[in-house]
N, C-alpha and C positions, 0 to 999 in steps of 0.2 A: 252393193253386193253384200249378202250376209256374210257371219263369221262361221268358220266353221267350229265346233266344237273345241278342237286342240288349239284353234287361234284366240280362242275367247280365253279358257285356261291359260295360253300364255303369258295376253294381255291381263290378267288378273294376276299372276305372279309378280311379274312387274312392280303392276300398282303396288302393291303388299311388299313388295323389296323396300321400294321406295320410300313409302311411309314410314316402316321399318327402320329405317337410315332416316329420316326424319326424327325420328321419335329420341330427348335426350339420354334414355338409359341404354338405348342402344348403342349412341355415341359412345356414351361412357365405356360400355361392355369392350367395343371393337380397339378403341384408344387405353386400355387397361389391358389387351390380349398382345396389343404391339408392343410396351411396353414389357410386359413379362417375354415377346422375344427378344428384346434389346437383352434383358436379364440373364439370357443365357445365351446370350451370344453369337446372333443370328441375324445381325442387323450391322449393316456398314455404318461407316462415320455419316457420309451425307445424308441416309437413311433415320439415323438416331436426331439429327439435325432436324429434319424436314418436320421430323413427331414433335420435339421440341416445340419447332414453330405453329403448329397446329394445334396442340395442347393450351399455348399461351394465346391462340387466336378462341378458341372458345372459352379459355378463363375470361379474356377480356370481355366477350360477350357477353356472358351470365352475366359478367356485373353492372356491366350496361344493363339490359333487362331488371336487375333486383334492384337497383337505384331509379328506374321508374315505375317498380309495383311498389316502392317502400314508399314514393312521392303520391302513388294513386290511394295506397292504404293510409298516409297520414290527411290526406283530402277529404274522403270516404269518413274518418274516425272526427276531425274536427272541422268539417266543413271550409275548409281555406287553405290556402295554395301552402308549401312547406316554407320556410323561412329563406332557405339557401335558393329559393325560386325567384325570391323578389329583386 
């Protein structure tokens, strides 16, 4: 069964949300907007806790990530594997 018009724009909102919250400056934007309500004081203790936890769950990420492009770019620049690989 076809989509009707408004269901196809729906489904395409969505997608576009999604990716949206995919994308990491938008993380950044959304986890930078909660912070500024911690700031004024708009945010409960377990609240400020949970951003806490979340904040450090995507630092650790990045760095995971920038410690395998930095391993892929020293492979890439001298053809063999990084030192701390072996």
């Amino acid at each position: 069964m076809a989509l009707t018009p408004a269901e196809k724009q729906k489904r395409y909102r969505e997608r576009r949300k999604e990716a949206e919250q995919a994308n990491p400056d938008a993380v950044e934007r959304a986890l930078l907007e909660e912070v500024e309500r911690r700031e004024l004081g708009e945010m409960s203790e377990e609240e400020r806790l949970a951003l806490a936890d979340r904040c450090a769950d995507i630092a650790s990420n990045l760095l995971i990530r920038s410690r395998h492009l930095s391993r892929i770019a020293f492979r890439l620049q001298t053809g063999s594997d990084h030192p701390t690989d072996r």
